[in-house]
C-alpha positions in Angstrom: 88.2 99.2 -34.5 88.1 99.7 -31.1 86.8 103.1 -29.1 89.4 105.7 -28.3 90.2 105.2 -24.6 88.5 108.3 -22.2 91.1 110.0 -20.3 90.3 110.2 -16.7 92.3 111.9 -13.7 95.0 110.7 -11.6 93.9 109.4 -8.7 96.1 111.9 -6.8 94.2 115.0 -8.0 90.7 113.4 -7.6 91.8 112.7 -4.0 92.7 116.6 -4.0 89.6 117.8 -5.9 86.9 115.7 -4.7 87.0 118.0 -0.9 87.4 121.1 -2.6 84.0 120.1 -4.5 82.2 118.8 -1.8 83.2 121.6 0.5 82.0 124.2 -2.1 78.5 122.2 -2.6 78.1 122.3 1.1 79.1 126.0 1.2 76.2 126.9 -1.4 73.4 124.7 0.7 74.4 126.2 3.3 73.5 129.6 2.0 70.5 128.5 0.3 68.5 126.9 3.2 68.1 127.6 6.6 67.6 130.6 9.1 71.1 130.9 8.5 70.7 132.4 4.9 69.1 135.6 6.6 72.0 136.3 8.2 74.6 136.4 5.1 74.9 139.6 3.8 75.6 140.7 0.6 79.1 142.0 -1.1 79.8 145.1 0.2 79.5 148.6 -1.5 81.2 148.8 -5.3 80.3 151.9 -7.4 80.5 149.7 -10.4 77.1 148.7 -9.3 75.7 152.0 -8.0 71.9 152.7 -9.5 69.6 155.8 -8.2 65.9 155.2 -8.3 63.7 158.6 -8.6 60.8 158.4 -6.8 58.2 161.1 -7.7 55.2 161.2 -5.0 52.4 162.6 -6.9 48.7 162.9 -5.2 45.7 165.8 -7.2 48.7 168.3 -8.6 48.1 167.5 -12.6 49.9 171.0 -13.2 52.7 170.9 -10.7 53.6 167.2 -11.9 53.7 168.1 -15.5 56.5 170.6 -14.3 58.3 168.2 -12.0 58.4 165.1 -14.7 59.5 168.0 -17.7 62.6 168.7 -15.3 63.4 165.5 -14.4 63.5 164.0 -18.2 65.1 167.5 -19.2 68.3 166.5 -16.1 71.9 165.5 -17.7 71.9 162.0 -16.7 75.8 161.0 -18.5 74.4 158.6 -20.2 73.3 156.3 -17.0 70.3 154.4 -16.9 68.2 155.9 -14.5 64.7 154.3 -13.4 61.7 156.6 -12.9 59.0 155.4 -10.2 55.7 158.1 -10.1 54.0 157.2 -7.2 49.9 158.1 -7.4 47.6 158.4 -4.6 44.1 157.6 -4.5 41.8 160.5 -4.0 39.6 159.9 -0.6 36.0 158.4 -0.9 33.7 160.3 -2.5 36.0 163.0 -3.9 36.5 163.4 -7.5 38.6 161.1 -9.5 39.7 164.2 -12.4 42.4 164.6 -10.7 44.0 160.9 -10.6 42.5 160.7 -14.4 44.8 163.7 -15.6 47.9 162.8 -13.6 47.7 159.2 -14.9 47.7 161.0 -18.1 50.7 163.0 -17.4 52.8 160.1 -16.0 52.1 157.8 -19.2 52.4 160.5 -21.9 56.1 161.5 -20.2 59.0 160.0 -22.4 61.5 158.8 -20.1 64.7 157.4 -22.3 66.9 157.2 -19.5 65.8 153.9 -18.3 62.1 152.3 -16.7 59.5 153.9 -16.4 56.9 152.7 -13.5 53.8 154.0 -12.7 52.0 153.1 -9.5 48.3 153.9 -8.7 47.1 153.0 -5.4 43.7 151.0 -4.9 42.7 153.7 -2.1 44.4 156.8 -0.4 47.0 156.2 1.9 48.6 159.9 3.0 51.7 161.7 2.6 52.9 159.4 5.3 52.6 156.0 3.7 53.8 157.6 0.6 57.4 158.4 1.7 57.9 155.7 4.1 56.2 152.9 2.0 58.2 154.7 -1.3 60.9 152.1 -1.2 63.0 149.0 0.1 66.4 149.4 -0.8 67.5 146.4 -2.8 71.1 146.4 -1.9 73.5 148.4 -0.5 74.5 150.4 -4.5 71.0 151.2 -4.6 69.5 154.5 -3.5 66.4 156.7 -3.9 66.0 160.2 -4.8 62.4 161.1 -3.5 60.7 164.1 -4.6 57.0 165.5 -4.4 55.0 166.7 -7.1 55.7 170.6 -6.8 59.5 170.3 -6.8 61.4 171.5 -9.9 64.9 170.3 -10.2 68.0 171.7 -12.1 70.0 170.0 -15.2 72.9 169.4 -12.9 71.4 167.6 -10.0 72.0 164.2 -10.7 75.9 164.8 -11.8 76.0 166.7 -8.7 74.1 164.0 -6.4 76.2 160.8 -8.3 79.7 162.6 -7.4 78.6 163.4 -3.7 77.8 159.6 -3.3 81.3 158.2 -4.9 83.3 161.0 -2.7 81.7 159.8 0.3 79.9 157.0 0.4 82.1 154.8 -1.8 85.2 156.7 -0.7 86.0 154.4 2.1 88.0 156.9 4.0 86.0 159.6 3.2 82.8 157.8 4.9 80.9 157.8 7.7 78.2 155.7 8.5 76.6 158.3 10.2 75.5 160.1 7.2 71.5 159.2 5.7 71.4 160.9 2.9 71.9 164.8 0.8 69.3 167.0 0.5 69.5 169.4 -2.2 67.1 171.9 -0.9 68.2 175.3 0.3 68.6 175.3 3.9 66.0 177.4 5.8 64.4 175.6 8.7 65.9 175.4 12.3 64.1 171.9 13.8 65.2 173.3 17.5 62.9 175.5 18.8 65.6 177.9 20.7 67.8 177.1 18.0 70.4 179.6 16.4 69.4 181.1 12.9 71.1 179.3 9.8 74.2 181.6 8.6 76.9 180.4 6.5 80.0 181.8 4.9 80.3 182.3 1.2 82.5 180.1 0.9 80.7 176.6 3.0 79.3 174.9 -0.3 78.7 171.6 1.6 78.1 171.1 5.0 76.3 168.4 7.2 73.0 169.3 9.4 70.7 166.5 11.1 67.4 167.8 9.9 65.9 166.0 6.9 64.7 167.6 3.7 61.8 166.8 1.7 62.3 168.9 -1.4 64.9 166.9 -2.8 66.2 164.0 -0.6 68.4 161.1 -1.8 68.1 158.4 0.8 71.5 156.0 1.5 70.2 152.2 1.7 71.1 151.2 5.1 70.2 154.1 7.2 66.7 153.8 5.7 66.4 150.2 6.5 67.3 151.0 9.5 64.5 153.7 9.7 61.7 151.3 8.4 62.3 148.5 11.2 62.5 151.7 13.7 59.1 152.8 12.8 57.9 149.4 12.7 58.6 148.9 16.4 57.6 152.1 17.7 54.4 151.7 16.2 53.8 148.5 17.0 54.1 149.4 21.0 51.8 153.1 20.6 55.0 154.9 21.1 54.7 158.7 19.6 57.6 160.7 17.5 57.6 163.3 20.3 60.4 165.2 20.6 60.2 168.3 23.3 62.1 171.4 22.2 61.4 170.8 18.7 59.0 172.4 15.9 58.2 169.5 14.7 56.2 168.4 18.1 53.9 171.3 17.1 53.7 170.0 13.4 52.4 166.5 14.9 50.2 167.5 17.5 48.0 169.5 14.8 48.3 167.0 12.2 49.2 163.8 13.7 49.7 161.0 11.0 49.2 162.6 7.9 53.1 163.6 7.7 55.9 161.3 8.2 59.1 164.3 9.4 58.6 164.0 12.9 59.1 159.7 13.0 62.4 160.5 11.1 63.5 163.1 13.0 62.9 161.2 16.1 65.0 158.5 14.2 67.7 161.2 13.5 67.7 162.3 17.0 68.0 158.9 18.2 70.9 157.4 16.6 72.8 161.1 16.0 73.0 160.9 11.8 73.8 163.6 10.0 72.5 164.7 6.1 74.2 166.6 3.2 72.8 169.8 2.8 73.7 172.3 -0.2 74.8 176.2 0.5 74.5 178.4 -2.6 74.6 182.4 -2.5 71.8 184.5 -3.8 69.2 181.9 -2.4 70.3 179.0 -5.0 69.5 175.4 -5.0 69.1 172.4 -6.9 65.8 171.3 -6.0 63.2 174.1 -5.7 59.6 173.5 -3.5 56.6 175.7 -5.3 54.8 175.1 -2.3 51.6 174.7 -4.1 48.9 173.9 -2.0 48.2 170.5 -0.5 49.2 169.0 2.8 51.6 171.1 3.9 50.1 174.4 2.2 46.3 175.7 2.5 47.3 177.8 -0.7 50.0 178.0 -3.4 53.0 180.3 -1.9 55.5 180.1 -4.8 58.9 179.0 -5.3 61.4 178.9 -1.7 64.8 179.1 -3.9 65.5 180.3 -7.4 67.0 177.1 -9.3 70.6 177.3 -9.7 71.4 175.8 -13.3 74.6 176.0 -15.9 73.4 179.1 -17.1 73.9 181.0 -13.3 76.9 178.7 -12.2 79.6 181.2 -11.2 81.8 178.5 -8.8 83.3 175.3 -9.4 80.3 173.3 -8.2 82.2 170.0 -8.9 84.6 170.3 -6.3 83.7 168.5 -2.8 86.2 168.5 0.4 87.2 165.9 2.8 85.0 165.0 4.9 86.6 166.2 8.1 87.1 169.3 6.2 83.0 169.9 6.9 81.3 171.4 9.7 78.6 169.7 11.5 75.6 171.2 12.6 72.9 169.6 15.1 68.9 170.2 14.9 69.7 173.5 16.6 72.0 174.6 13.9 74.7 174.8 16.7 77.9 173.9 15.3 79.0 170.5 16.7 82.6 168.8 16.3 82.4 164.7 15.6 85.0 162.5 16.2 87.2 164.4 19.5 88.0 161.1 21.3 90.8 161.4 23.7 92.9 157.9 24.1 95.9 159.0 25.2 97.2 161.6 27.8 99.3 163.5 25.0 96.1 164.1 23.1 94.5 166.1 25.4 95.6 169.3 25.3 94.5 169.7 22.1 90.8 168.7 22.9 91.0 170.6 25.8 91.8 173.7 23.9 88.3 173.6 21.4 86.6 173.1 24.7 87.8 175.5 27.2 85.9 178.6 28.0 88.1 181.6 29.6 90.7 178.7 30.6 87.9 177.1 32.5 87.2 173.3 31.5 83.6 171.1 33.3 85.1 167.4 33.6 81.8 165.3 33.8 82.1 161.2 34.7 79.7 159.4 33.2 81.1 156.2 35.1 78.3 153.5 35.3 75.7 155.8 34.5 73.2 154.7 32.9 72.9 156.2 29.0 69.2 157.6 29.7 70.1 159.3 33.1 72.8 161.0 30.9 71.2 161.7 27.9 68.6 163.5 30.3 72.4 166.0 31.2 72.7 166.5 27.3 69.6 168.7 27.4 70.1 170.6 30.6 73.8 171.3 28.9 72.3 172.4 25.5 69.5 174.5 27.2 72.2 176.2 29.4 74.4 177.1 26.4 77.1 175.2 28.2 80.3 174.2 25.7 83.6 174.2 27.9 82.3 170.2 29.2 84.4 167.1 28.3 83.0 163.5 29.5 84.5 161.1 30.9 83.5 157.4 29.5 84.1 154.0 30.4 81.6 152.5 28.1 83.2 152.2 24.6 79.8 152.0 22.8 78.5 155.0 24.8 81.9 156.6 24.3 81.7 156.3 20.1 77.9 157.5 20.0 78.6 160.6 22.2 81.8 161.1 20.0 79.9 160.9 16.4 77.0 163.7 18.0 80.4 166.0 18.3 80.7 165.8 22.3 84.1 165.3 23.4 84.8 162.3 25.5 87.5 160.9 27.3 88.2 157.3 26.7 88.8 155.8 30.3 89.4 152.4 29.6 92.4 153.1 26.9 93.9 156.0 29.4 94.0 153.6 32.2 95.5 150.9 30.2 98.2 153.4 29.2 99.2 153.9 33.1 101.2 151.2 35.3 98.9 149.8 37.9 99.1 147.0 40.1 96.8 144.3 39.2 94.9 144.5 42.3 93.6 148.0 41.5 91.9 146.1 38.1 89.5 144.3 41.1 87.8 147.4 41.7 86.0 149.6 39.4 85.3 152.1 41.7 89.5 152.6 42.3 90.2 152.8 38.7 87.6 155.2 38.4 89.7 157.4 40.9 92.9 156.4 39.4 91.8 157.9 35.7 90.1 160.7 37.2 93.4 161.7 39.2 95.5 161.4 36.2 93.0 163.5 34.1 93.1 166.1 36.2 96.6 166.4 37.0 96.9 167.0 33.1 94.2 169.2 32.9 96.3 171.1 35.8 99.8 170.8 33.9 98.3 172.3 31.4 97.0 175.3 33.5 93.2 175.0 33.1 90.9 175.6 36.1 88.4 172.4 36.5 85.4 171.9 37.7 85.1 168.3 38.5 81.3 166.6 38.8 79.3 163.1 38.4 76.9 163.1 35.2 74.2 162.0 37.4 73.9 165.8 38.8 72.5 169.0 37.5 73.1 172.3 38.0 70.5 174.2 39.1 72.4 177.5 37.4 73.0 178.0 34.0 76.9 178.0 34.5 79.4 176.9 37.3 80.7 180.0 38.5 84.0 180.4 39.7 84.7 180.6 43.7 85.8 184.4 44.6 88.3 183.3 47.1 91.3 183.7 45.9 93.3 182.4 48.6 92.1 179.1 47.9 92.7 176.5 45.2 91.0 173.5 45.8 87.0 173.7 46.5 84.7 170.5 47.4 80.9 169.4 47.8 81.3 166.1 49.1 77.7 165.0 49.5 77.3 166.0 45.5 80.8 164.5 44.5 81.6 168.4 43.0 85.1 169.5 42.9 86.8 172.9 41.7 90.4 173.0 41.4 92.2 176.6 40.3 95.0 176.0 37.6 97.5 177.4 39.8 101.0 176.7 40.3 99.9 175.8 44.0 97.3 173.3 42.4 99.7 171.6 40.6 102.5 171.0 43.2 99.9 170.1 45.1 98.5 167.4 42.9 102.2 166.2 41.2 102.8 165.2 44.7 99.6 162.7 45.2 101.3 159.5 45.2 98.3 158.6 43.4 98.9 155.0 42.3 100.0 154.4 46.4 96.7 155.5 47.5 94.6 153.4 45.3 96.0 150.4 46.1 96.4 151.5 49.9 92.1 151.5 49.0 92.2 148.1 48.1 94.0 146.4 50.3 92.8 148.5 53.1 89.7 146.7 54.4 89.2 149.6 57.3 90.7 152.5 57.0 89.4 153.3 53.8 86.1 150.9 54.4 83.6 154.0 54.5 85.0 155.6 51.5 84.2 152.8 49.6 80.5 152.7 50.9 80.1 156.4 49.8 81.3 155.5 46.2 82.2 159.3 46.4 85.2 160.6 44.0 85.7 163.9 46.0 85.0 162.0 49.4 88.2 160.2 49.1 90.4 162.6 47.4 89.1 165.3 50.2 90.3 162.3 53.0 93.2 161.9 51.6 94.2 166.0 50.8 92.7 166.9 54.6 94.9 164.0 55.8 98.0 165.3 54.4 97.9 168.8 56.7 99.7 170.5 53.5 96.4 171.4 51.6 93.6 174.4 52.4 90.7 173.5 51.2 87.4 176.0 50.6 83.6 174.1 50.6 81.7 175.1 47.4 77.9 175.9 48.0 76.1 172.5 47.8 72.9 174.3 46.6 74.3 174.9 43.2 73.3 170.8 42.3 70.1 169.1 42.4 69.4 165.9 42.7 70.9 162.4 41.3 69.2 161.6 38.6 68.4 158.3 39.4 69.7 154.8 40.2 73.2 153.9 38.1 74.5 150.8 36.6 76.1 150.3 39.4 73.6 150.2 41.7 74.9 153.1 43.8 72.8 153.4 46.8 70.7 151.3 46.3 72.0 148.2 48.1 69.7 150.2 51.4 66.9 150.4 49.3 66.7 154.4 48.7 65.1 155.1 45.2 67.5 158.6 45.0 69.3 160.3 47.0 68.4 164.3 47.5 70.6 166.7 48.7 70.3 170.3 50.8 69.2 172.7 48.6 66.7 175.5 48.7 64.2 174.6 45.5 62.9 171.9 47.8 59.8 171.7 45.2 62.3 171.7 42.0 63.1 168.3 43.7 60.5 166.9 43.7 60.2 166.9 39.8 62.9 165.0 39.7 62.3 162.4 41.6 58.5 162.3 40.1 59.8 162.7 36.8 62.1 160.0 37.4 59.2 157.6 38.8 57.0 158.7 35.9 58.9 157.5 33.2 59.8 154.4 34.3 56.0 153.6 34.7 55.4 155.0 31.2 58.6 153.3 29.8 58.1 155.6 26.8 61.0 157.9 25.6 58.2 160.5 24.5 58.4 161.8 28.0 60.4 162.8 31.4 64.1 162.3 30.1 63.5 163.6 26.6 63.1 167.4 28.3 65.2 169.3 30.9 62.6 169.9 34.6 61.7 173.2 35.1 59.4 175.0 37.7 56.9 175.2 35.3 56.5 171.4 35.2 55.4 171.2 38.4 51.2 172.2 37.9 51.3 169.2 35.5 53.0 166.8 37.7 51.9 167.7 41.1 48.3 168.9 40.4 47.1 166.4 37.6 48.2 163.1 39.9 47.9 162.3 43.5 52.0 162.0 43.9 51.4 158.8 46.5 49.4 156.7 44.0 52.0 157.2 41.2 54.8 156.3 43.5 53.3 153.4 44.5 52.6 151.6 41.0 55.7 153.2 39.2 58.5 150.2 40.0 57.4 146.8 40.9 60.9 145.8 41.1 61.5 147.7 44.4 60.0 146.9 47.7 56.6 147.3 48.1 57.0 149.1 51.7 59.7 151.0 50.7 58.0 152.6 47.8 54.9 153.2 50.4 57.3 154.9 52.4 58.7 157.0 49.8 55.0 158.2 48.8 54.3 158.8 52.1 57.7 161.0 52.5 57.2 162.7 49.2 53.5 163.7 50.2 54.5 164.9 53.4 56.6 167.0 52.3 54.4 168.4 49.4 52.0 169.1 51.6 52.5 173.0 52.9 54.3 173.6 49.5 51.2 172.6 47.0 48.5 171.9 48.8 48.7 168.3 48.0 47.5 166.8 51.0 44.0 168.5 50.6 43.8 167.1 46.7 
């Protein structure tokens, strides 16, 4: 009998299958081998696959532990696996072991049935530094950590609670924001800033979002604490310091240097603008209470911070979480901040304008081709003045979201110039469509009857505010030499302005290669809209005091000035020694090329002894910027000294 014939595919479908196949071994090869591999990520969030590792950070507490471990296993966990990871530190040389003996005793006597249980014992001590930031690796993107120390107690409800937070917004897609590291369920009590406001919330804020981190209860998202690790990694590796000026934390470091890990992850926070969950219950409630018993952070035992808020006190619907945009903000100052005010088109600017303004009076700051460290240097002199009625103007987009996110409001240049008719030509010059947006901005600003002040980012006040010029006969007011422009929200102001032909005169600016030559060379907003208003013969204009503005804050992306080799450019004003800081500072940080100093903190008077008296000015000129002349930074020492000299004494040093 012969065999039963095998069946085999047409020869059609092979043709068809035998790509497909070879394609999809290829495919899988290809991610398997290579450099290539590193760089395919993973699928992206699913709460089908969401997991929360606790992470208990235990060190020569036996007692406290015993408390922390009860509450954990005594938590409602719905019936989720949940894996348990107690985290021991060895006891220094020499010290006695007791300790480690009974808290290994704890930790293995505990009966976890929730899921693993993993204990860790470390070889030798390593610090309460290396135990948070060494505590985990996030193993994909559903995976996150709830860290606590040894004297926290935690309440029943605090992983329900934590688990709905993270599926409202984290795996909420339009309820997310990747600015957001983590929750902390700790009551809120500490103000990072040190001239920050004192926390006070209504009864009815349950949730809110504040940058400063919290170590009695923190659950950590996976990707901003990646991001954190490889941050520290490279700051370390180049000796640079988490020093912040203006914050507590500064203090914390300097006395205790690398024994604690806040002030690295602060500076992190502070560096990309993240925000954390933080918890508001009345009568001093919380989920996660510190007993501040004493170890690193405590000489001696203090007693519980909160009283733990549990389903026996619950007297509000704790379940029940907003929108996100429903929350209020609040930076390391606990000054209410509001993300996301990005203005893109002309018709969304009046409401912007209407959070900002203070008494109808509106600061319209251009951070055209300025570089993001001069500017960021602005943000503290603007946070140290108390100034709030400021709106930037931004023709960087990144810049322009990162500014937006930290809850400044910003004016997107590029999208509002797109939305006006211009003649190509005008698109060869950045400086023109710079004066073209600015024009249209304020002639909306002025339609809509606010009084401007108009100014560079690359300036500072010397003042605390911008006040107002008493003559009330006129409207417009310029500084030329500091690009500084006030403009009344009159009805004068605005006939004035709805009859610059404004489009006419920028390409008039272009095409013009004389006429309109040196107003190109000064690079000077006010400069040319001064020409062109004095030109006119219909307009009065008033000169505002040029000693209300410093100094430039240094060269700009666009090389401003510097094509005749000046370093800065000072201007008239009476604080000749003021200054000087600047341009020191300036000098100073670029031959540091650290972060940890000169832009970090607003210049004051009182920086002066340290700058002028600890360094001969001349010598740090002359090594601070080897990409600059060699005689011209000789000659700018030998100006600087010179005119130190009857002011500090600093020829005679």
């Amino acid at each position: 009998m012969a065999p039963p014939r095998r069946r085999s595919l047409p020869l059609p479908l092979l043709l068809l299958v035998f790509p497909v196949s070879l394609f999809v071994v290829l495919l899988l090869h290809h991610r398997s081998s290579g450099p290539a591999a590193e760089l395919i990520s993973g699928p992206g969030p699913d709460p089908r696959r969401f997991s929360l590792l606790i992470k208990v950070l235990a060190y020569d507490r036996p007692g406290p532990l015993r408390r922390c471990l009860r509450s954990l296993a005594a938590a409602d966990y719905a019936g989720d696996r949940v894996a348990l990871h107690v985290l021991v530190d060895h006891p220094h040389p020499n010290a006695s072991l007791d300790a480690s003996r009974e808290i290994l005793a704890e930790a293995d006597a505990l009966r976890w049935p929730h899921g693993e249980k993993r204990v860790h014992y470390r070889a030798a001590n390593a610090g309460l530094q290396a135990q948070w930031i060494e505590a985990w690796w996030p193993g994909s993107d559903d995976e996150f950590a709830f860290v606590v120390e040894d004297d926290l107690e935690v309440s029943p409800l605090y992983y329900r609670f934590l688990k709905r937070l993270v599926m409202a917004y984290y795996y909420d897609r339009e309820n997310y924001s990747p600015y957001v590291f983590g929750a902390s369920l700790q009551r809120p009590r500490f103000v990072a800033g040190k001239h920050g406001n004192k926390i006070q919330l209504d009864s009815e804020t349950h949730l809110f979002l504040y940058q400063m981190v919290g170590t009695w209860g923190q659950l950590l998202f996976p990707k901003p604490w990646k991001e954190f690790r490889l941050w520290y990694d490279e700051h370390k590796s180049k000796g640079i310091k988490p020093i912040l000026e203006g914050m507590k934390t500064t203090g914390w470091y300097k006395k205790m240097g690398e024994r604690i890990w806040t002030p690295w992850f602060i500076k992190f926070v502070h560096a990309r603008g993240y925000f954390n969950f933080y918890t508001n219950f009345l009568k001093e409630r919380a989920l996660s209470v510190s007993h501040r018993d004493a170890g690193v952070n405590y000489g001696r035992s203090v007693g519980p911070d909160s009283a733990l808020l549990d389903g026996k006190n619950l007297d509000f619907n704790i379940w029940e979480l907003q929108p996100l945009n429903k929350l209020k903000w609040y930076n390391f100052c606990f000054a209410e901040v509001l993300p996301g005010r990005i203005i893109r088109k002309f018709s969304e600017l009046g409401s912007v304008l209407k959070s900002v303004q203070l008494e109808n009076n509106v600061v319209l700051i251009s951070l055209y081709s300025i570089e993001q460290r001069i500017a960021r240097n602005l943000f503290c002199h603007l946070e140290k003045s108390g100034m709030r009625n400021y709106i930037f103007l931004v023709d960087n987009p990144e810049f322009l979201d990162d500014l937006a996110h930290r809850g400044h409001p910003v004016i997107d240049a590029i999208n509002l110039l797109q939305s006006i008719k211009i003649s190509s030509s005008i698109y060869s010059d950045d400086f023109v469509k710079e004066i073209v947006v600015k024009a249209y901005v304020i002639k909306n600003c002025l339609d809509l009857g606010y009084n401007l002040w108009v100014l560079n980012g690359n300036m500072i006040s010397l003042g605390n505010k911008l006040i107002e010029p008493s003559d009330q006969s006129v409207d417009l007011f310029a500084a030329e030499s500091v690009d500084l422009m006030f403009l009344r929200g009159s009805q004068s102001s605005k006939k004035t302005w709805n009859e610059l032909d404004i489009l006419r005169m920028a390409d008039g600016m272009v095409s013009s290669k004389s006429g309109f030559s040196s107003s190109l060379e000064h690079k000077n907003f006010v400069h040319v809209l001064t020409g062109v208003l004095g030109n006119s013969g219909a307009v009065r204009l008033g000169k505002l005091d040029e000693e209300i503005m410093a100094v430039e804050l240094g060269p700009n992306t666009s090389n401003r000035s510097l094509s005749e080799g000046k370093f800065v450019h000072t201007v008239t004003i009476s604080n000749a020694r003021l200054t000087m800081v600047f341009v020191l500072r300036y000098v100073s940080d670029i031959q540091s090329n650290s972060t940890a100093t000169g832009f970090d903190k607003p210049y004051t008077e009182t920086d002066i002894e340290s700058v002028y008296l600890k360094k001969k000015v001349a010598d740090m000129v002359v090594g601070a910027h080897l990409s600059l002349a060699e005689a011209n930074i000789k000659s700018l020492a030998e100006a600087i000294s010179a005119r130190l000299a009857p002011m500090t004494g600093a020829s005679k040093r």
